[in-house]
N, C-alpha and C positions, 0 to 999 in steps of 0.2 A: 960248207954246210950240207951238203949234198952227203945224203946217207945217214945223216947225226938224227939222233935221237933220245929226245927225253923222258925218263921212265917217270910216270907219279906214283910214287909208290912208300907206304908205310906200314908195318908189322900191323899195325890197328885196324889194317880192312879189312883182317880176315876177322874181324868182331861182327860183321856182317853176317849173323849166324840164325836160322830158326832153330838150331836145335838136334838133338841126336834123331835119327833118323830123317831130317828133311834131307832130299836129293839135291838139294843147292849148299853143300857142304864144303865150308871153308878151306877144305884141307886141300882142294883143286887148286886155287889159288894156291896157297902156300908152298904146295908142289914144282908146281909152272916156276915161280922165282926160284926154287930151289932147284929145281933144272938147269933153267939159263941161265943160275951164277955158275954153278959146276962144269956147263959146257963153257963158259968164259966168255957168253952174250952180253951181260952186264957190266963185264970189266973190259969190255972194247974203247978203245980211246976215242970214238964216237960219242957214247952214250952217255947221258949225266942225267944224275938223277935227282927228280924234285920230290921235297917233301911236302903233301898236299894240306890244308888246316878245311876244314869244314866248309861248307857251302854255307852261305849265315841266309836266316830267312827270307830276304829280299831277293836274293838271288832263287831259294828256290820257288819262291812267286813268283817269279816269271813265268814260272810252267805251270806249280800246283797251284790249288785253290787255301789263301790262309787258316780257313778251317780246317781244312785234310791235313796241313804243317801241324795245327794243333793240337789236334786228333794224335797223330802219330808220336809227337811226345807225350802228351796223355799216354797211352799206349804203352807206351818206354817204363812208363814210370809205374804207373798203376797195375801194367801186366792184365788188365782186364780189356776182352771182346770188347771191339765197335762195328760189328757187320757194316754199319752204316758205309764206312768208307773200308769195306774188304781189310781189317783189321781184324785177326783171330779166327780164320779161317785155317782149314786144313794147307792150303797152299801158302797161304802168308800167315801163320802163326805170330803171337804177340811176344817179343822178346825183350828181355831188358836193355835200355841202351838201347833202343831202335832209332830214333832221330840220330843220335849222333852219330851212330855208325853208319846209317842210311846217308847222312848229309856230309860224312867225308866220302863215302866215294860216288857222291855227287861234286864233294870239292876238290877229288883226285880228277876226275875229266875235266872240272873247268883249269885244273891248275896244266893239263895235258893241251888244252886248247891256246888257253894263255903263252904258254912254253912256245907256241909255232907262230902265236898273231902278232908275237914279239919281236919273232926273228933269229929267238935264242935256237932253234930248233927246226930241222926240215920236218923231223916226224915226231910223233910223242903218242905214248901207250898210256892208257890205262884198264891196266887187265884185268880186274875187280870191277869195271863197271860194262858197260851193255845193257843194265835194266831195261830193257825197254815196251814193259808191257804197265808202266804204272800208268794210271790216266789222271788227269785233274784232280780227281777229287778222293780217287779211292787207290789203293793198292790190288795188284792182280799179278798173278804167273810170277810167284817169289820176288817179285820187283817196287819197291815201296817209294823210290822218289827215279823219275826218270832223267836221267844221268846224260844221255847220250842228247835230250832233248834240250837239255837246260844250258848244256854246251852252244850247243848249235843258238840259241836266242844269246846267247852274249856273244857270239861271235857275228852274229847278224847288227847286235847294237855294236860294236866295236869296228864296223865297216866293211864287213865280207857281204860282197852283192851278192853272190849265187853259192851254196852250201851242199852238195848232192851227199844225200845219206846210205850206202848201200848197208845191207844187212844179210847177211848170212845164215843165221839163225835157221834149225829147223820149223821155226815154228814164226807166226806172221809179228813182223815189226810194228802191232798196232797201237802203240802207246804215242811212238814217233811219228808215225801216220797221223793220228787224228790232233795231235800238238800243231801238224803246218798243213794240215786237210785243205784250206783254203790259199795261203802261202806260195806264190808263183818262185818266190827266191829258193825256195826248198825243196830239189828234188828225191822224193823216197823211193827207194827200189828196194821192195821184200823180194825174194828166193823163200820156200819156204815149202812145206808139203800141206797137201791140198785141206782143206780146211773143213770135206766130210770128213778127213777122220784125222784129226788134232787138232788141241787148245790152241789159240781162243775160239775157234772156228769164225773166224773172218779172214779177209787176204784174197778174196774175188779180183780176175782182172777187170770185173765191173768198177771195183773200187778206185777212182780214177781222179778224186779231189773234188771241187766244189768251186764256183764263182771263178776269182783271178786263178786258181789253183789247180781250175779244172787241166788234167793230164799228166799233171805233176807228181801225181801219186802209181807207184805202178808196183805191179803184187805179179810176181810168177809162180802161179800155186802147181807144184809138182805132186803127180800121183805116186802113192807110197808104193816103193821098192825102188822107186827109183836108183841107180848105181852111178859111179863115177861119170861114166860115158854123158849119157844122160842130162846128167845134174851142168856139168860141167859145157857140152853145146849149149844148154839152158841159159848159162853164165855168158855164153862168149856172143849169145842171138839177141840179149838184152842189155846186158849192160854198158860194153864199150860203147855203142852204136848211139845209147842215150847220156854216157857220159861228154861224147866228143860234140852232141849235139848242144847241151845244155853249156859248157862252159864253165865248170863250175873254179870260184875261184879258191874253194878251202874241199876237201873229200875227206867226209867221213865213215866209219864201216865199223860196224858188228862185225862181231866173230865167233857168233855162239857155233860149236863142235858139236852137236846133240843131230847133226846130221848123218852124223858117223854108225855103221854099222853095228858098232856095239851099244849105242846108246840104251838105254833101257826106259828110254818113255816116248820114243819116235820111231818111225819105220820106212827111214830113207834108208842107204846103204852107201855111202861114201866111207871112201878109204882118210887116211890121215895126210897120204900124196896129192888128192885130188883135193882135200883142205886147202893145202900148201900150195898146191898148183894158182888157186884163187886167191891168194893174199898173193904173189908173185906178180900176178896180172893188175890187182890194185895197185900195189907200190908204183910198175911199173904205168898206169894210167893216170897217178897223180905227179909222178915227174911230167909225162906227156901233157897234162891239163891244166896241171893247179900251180907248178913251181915246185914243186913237191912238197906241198900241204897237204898232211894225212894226219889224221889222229885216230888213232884206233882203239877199240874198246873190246873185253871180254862177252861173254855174255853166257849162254845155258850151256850145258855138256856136262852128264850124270856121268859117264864113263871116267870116274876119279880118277883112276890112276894109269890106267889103258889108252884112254885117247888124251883128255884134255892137257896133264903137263907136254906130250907130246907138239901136238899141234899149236899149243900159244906160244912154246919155245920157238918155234919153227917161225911163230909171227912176231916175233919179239927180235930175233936174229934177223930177218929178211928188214925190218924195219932200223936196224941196225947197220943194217950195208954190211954183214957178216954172216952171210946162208949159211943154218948149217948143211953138211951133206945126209939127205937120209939114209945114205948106208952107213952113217956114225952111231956106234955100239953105246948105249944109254951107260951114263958110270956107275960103277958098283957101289959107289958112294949114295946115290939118290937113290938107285933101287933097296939099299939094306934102308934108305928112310920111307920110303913108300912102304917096305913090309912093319917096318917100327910102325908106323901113322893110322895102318886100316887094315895089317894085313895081308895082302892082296900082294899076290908076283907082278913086280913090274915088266915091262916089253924090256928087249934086251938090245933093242934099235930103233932108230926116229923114224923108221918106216914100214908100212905096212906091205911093202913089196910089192905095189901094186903101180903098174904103167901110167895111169890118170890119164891118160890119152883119150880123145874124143875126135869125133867126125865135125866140122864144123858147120852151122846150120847153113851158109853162104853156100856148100855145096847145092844143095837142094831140100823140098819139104817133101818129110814122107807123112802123106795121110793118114797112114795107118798109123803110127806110131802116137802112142798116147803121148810121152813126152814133146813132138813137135807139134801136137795138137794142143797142149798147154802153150807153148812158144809162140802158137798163133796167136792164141785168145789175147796173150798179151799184147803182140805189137800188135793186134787187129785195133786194140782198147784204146794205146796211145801215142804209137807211133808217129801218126798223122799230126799229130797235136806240135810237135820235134820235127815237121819237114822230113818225115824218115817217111820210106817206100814200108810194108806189113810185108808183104813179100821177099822172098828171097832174092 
């Protein structure tokens, strides 16, 4: 089992659409699998792939509020605003077909969850979901049912004691967050850029959970421009440290791209190496922790056709137990689809040439440096909480 992995996946998630011009544009999706069948990630004698059917209401009660479920078919159907519950807003536009689309790739991560708690599967993707900014009751930040969270509660009912959720995401995991805010079984770790300047603006390392829950929650807010180096100590001062502490016995992870220097609605500056650097280090933290229990999910990344087929391929192969090599030349086959699809010249390699190398923060703390000065704030927040030293 080691290595194997199960895709969930069906031509119908990319129904998952607000619309000609929204920046959360199906064709990223469509891309990425059109990628990694072409490099031959998917047809690896590892992987097998499930086809997902809808999350049916019960299930997404666990997370949403039955109103909000209602609303959003209302929604679907009517095509008319419900500001009430962030419904027809410029970010979440009202589409046709929104429950059902919304509630398969809600039913693509629980059928990605299901695939691992079964046995059938060391690892399983779902690269259509990552929503993770929907909250109970309303829809926020293109994400209308939250996917990543609704997983994680059935795998909590199905007997997984301790669930560690990292996320990658440029922007803060707060949907996931406030879903196990109080929740000691759930540990969240957002990565994410500082939250004076990007949506939702919350992801304080004040933000540290509630009651049983308190320290559970942990947000490393990176100030923008952040680069590879950076991001990546950031990565290696927080996460391992609280994953080896916590235990967890299932690990799950975001992979929104929108970190990436070319993104067009964020302003960190990571490469697609230093993406890939970080899925490497999870793979390898979930054989080390969990048995190799990982399920991983898509998430934001405008950069259409520049970074995101890039880098999900890159996670869809490593989870695969089949890297590709980044100095592998992208095929002329997917680039003449990428110019058919949007236009736009494709990269002509899975890499951005760039070292992703970093200083490790164990070295030592430099005061001055803004990113070790976020590093702190976090293990200052809840290190302690994990028997872990804040210091180096």
């Amino acid at each position: 089992m080691t290595g194997s992995m199960a895709m969930a996946w069906d031509d119908a998630l990319t129904r998952y659409d607000f619309g000609p011009g929204h920046p959360l544009a199906p064709v990223r999706v469509a891309l990425t699998v059109a990628l990694a069948r072409e490099l031959g990630v998917l047809s690896a004698p590892s992987v097998s792939q499930v086809s997902p059917s809808p999350a049916t209401d019960a299930e997404l009660a666990t997370v949403h509020d039955e109103s909000y479920i209602a609303a959003v078919r209302q929604a679907g159907r009517s095509l008319a605003p419900d500001v009430r519950y962030g419904l027809g807003t410029a970010d979440n536009p009202v589409f046709e077909g929104m429950h059902e689309a919304s509630a398969l790739v809600a039913g693509a991560t629980l059928a990605a969850a299901r695939a691992i708690w079964s046995g059938a599967a060391a690892h399983a993707a779902s690269i259509a979901g990552g929503l993770h900014h929907a909250m109970r009751s309303s829809a926020s930040g293109f994400c209308v049912y939250n996917d990543p969270a609704i997983a994680i509660t059935w795998l909590l009912a199905a007997g997984a004691e301790r669930v560690a959720y990292v996320d990658t995401d440029v922007h803060h995991g707060d949907g996931v967050q406030a879903a196990f805010y109080a929740d000691p079984r759930v540990l969240t770790i957002s990565l994410h850029e500082h939250p004076a300047t990007l949506f939702p603006g919350t992801g304080l390392p004040g933000e540290t959970g509630e009651g049983a829950g308190a320290g559970y929650s942990v947000n490393v807010a990176l100030p923008a421009g952040t680069g590879d180096a950076g991001w990546l100590r950031a990565f290696d001062a927080v996460v391992p440290p609280l994953l080896r502490a916590f235990k967890p016995t299932m690990l799950v992870s975001q992979h929104g791209c929108d970190s990436h220097r070319l993104d067009p609605l964020a302003h960190l500056e990571l490469s697609v190496d230093a993406q890939r650097a970080a899925q490497v280090a999870l793979h390898d933290l979930a054989h080390e922790l969990c048995d190799g229990r990982w399920l991983l999910t898509g998430g934001g990344g405008y950069a259409l056709v520049e970074v995101v087929p890039r880098t999900w391929t890159h996670l869809l192969a490593i989870a695969a137990g089949a890297p590709v090599d980044p100095v592998m030349e992208t095929p002329a086959r997917w680039r003449e689809l990428a110019r058919s699809l949007t236009g736009e010249t494709a990269p002509l390699t899975m890499t951005d040439g760039a070292p992703a190398r970093y200083v490790p923060f164990s070295s030592g703390l430099d005061p001055d440096d803004p990113v070790d000065r976020s590093i702190m704030r976090t293990r200052s927040a809840v290190f302690a909480a994990h028997g872990l030293l804040a210091h180096p």
